[in-house]
Structures are given as structure tokens and as C-alpha cells.
C-alpha positions as CSV (number, residue, x, y, z in Angstrom):
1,X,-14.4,27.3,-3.9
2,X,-14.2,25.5,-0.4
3,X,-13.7,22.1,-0.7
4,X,-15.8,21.3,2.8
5,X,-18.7,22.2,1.0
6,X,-17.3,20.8,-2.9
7,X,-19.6,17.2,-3.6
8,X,-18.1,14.7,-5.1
9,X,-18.5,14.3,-9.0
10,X,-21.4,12.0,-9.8
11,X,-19.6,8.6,-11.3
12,X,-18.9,8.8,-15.0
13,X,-20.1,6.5,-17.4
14,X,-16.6,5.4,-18.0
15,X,-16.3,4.8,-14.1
16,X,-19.4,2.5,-14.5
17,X,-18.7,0.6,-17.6
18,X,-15.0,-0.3,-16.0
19,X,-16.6,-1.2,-13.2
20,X,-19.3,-3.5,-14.6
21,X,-16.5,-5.1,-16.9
22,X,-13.9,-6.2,-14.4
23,X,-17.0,-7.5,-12.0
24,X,-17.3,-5.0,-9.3
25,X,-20.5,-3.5,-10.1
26,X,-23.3,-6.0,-11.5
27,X,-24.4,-4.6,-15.2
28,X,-27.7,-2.8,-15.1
29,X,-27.9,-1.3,-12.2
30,X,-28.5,2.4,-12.3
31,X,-28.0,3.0,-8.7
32,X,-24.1,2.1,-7.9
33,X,-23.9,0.0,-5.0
34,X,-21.1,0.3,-3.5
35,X,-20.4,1.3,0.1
36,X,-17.9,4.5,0.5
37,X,-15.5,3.4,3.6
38,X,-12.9,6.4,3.4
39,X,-12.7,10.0,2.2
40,X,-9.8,12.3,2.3
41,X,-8.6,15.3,1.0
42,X,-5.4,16.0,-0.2
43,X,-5.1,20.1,-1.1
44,X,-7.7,20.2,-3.8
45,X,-7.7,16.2,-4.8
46,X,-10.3,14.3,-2.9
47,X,-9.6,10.6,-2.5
48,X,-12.4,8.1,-2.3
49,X,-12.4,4.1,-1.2
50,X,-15.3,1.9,-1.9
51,X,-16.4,-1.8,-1.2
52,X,-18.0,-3.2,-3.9
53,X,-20.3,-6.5,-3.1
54,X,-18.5,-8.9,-5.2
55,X,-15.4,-8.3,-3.3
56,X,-13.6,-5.5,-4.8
57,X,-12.2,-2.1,-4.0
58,X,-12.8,1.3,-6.0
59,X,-10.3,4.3,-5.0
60,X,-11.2,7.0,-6.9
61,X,-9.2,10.6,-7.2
62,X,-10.8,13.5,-8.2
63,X,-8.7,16.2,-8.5
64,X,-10.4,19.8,-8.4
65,X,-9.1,23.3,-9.6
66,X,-6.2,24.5,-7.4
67,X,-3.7,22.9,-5.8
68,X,-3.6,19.3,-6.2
69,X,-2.3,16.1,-5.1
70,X,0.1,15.3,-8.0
71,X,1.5,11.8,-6.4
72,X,0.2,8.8,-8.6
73,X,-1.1,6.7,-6.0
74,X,-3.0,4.6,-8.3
75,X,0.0,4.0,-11.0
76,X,2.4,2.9,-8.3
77,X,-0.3,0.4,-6.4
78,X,-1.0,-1.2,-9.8
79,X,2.3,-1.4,-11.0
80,X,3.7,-3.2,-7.8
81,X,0.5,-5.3,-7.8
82,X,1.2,-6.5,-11.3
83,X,4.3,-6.9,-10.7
84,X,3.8,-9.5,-6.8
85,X,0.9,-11.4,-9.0
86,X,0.8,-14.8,-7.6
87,X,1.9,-13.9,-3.7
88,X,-0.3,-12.9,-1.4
89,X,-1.9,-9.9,-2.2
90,X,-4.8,-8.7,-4.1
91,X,-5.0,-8.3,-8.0
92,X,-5.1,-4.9,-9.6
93,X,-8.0,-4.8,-12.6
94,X,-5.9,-1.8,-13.8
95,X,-7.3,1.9,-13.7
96,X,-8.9,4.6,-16.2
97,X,-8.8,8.3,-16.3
98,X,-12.1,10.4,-17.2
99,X,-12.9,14.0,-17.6
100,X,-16.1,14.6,-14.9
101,X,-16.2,18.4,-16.2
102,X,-14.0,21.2,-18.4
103,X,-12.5,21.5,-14.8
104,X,-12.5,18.4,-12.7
105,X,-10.9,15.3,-13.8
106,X,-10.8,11.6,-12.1
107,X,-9.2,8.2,-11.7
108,X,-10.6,5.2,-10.8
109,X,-8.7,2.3,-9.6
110,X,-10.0,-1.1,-9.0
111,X,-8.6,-4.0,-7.5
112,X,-9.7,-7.0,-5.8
113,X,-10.2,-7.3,-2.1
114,X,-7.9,-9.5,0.0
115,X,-10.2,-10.7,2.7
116,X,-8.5,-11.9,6.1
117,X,-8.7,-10.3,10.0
118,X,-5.8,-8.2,11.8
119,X,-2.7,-9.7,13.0
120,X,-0.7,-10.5,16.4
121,X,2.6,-11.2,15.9
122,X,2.7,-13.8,18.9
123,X,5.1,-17.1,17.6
124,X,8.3,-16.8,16.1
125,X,6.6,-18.8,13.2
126,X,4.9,-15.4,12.7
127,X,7.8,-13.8,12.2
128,X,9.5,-16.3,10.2
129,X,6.4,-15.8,7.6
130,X,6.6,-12.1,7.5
131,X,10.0,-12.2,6.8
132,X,8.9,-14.7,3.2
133,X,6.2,-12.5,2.9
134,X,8.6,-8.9,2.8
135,X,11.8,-11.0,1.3
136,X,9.5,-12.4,-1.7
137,X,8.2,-8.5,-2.5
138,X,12.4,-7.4,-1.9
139,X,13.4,-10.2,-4.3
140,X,10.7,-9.0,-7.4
141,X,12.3,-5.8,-7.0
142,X,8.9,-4.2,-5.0
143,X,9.5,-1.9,-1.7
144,X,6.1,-1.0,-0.2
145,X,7.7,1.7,2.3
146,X,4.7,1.5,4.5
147,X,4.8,-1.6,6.8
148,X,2.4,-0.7,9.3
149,X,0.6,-3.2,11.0
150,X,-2.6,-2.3,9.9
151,X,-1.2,-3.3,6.7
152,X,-0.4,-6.8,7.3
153,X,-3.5,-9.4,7.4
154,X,-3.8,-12.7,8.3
155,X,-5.5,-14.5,5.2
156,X,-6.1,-17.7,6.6
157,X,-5.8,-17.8,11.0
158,X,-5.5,-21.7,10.9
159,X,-2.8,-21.8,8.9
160,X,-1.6,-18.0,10.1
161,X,-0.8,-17.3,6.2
162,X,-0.1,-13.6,6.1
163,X,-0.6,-10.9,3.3
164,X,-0.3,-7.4,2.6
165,X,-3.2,-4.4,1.6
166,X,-2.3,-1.3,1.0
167,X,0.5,-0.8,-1.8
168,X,0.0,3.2,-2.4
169,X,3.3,4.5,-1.7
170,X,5.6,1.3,-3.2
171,X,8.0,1.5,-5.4
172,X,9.2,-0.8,-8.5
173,X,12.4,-0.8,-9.3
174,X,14.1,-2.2,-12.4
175,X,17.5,-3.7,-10.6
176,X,18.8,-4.3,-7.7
177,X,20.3,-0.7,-7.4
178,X,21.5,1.4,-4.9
179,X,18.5,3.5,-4.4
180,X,16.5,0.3,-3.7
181,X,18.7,-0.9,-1.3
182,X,18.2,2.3,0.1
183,X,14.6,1.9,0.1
184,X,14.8,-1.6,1.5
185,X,16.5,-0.1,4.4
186,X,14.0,2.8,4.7
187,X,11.1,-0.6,5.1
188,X,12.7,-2.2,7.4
189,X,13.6,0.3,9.9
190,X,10.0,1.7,9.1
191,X,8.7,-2.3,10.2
192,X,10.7,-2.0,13.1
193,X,9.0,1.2,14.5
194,X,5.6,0.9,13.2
195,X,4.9,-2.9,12.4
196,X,3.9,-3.9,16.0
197,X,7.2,-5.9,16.7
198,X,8.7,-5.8,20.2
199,X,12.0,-5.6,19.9
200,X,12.8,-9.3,20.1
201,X,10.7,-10.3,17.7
202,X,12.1,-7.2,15.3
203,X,15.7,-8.9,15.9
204,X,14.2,-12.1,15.0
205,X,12.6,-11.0,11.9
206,X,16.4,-9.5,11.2
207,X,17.7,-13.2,11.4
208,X,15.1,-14.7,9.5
209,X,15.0,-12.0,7.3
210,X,19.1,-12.4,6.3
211,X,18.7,-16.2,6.0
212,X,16.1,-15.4,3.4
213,X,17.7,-12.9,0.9
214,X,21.2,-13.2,-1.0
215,X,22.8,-10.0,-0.6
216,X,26.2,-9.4,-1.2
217,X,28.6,-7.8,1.5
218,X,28.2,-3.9,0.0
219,X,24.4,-4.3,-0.5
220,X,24.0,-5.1,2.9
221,X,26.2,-2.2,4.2
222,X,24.3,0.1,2.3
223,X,20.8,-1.6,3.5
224,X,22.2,-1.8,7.3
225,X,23.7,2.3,6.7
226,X,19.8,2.9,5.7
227,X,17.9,1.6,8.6
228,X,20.6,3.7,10.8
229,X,19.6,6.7,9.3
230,X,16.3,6.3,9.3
231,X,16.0,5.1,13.1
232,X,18.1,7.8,14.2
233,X,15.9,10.0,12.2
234,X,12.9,8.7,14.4
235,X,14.8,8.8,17.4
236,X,15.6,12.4,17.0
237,X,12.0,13.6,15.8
238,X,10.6,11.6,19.5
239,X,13.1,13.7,21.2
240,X,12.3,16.6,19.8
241,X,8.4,15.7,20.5
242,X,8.9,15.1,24.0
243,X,11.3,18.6,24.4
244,X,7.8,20.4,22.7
């Protein structure tokens, strides 16, 4: 079976009674309304993102016969929703799992849709909010591990309010641990390269950043030891780039 030529499943009537109960599909409407924005395929899983028109988003994962994308994208965007409720991000409605056929099963995820416009990080005010913004996730124990630019948003321009969209490859850790200092690291070196910072602005956020959080000596070593590695670990794949 080649997937360039595999349809999607029609939407189960699971899929459309979730969607109808958390709001993002009005009730009675045989034709689903919602506009697909993005479609991927990952081995034999295709991933689906839809707009609904009451301001929602619908990522649906089908996952085919074969190989398959086994990483629970959904499970770890809901969790670290639930668990940043009340900052600046949107709200997960939760997610179901259905059975399209003996051979095809799917997940539907559906969370609410955090309106706002792209950022420019251009005042040191800017800065000083996106380091609340990651230090308030970092302090309920939630690493997002992707902190690209396109991720960040400016929710309100007046006030230059910033949150964050795309939560599918955080992680939710229990305690302040090792391995989540780790990760912390990991996000901020990661911010540093692919957040849109110039370099001043990246040693700013550092400041702001450490003014903001209350680690102890040994956490920090381990968080600074991470962002070596991981920066060197850039720098090296560049260089190797550039030599091909």
C-alpha cells in the first residue's frame, strides 16, 4: 500500500460527537467544517491539523499498517497543557482514540486556539517577558524542547503579552530532577539558536532569565554543562555542513 495514494479515513462518529461536545464542531451538521491547514506523514502515521470556526484545533493521527509513528504527540501536548492551565497558552479539551477499520486506528486531539500575530523580539522588555513566559513553564516542572520562533506569539501587540503554540514534543516531569535540568538546558541552548535572538538579546534573556528562577549552585552547573553540550553539538553539525 503506498501511502501517496492512501486517503485519509472518513471522521468517525466518535471523532464528531467529541468534537460537537467540547464546541468545535456545531451539532447537526453532517458536513464537518473544518479547514485542514497541515498534513504530514510520519512512516505509515499520517498527521492531520484542522481550524475549526469556533476557534479550535483538531490534530488527528491515523496510523496505517506498517511502520508507524509510535511517539505520543497528543498525550505529551495535553498533559503539559493541563498542567501550564492559567498561563498563556491554549487549553487542551483532552483527546480520544477510535478504531476507523480492523486495520487503521486514530486519535483525535482537540484544543483551543490561541489567537495572536508573529513576534519581533526588538526591546529588552521583550526579552524580559519571554524569560516569565519560559521560567513560569520551567517552574511547573514543563520543558517544551522546541522554542522556535514560530512558536512564540504575541497575544496582545499593545501590551506585547507573549504566548506559546505548539507543545508536541514537551515533557512533564514530576521533580525537579536531574534529567529535567538536563532538558532545561537542552531549551535553552535550543532558544538560543533557533528562537530569533541575536546574540545580545540571547545574553539578555540569560540575565533575566537567572533573576527569574531559584536554582541552586549544582542545578545550574548541570543546566549551564547542558547548553554546552548541546551548542557544541550544533556547532559541530554546521561545520560538518559547510565541509559537505
Amino acid at each position: 500500500m503506498n501511502r501517496s495514494v492512501q486517503s485519509p479515513p472518513a471522521w468517525h462518529p466518535d471523532e464528531i460527537s467529541f468534537l460537537e461536545q467540547e464546541g468545535a464542531l456545531a451539532p447537526g451538521i453532517n458536513a464537518i467544517p473544518l479547514e485542514r491547514v497541515r498534513e504530514r506523514w510520519i512512516h505509515r502515521t499520517l498527521r492531520e491539523v484542522f481550524l475549526s470556526p469556533t476557534g479550535y484545533v483538531a490534530k488527528r493521527y491515523c496510523h496505517f499498517p506498517g511502520r508507524k509513528d509510535y511517539r505520543k504527540v497528543w498525550q505529551r501536548e495535553h498533559r503539559a497543557l493541563v498542567r501550564l492551565r492559567g498561563l498563556n497558552v491554549p487549553q487542551s479539551a483532552g483527546f480520544i482514540t477510535v478504531q476507523h477499520s480492523a486495520n487503521v486506528t486514530g486519535i483525535l486531539h482537540v484544543r483551543s486556539l490561541l489567537p495572536g500575530s508573529g513576534v519581533q523580539w526588538r526591546s529588552n522588555s521583550d526579552i524580559e517577558r519571554l524569560a516569565d513566559l519560559l521560567s513560569s513553564f520551567h517552574s511547573r516542572l514543563v520543558v517544551t524542547l522546541d522554542p522556535q520562533k514560530e512558536n512564540f506569539i504575541f497575544t496582545s501587540l499593545r501590551d506585547r503579552d507573549i504566548g506559546f503554540i505548539d507543545f508536541g514534543r514537551a515533557r512533564v516531569f514530576h521533580s525537579r530532577n536531574p534529567l529535567m535540568l538536563f532538558n532545561i538546558g537542552k531549551e535553552l541552548a535550543k532558544l538560543g539558536i533557533e528562537g530569533g535572538l541575536t546574540e545580545p538579546q540571547f545574553a539578555a534573556f540569560i540575565g533575566h532569565y537567572d533573576k527569574k528562577t531559584t536554582y541552586s549552585r549544582g542545578q545550574k552547573a548541570i543546566i549551564s554543562a547542558s547548553m554546552r553540550y548541546w551548542q557544541r553539538r550544533h556547532n559541530r553539525r554546521l561545520k560538518q555542513t559547510k565541509n559537505h
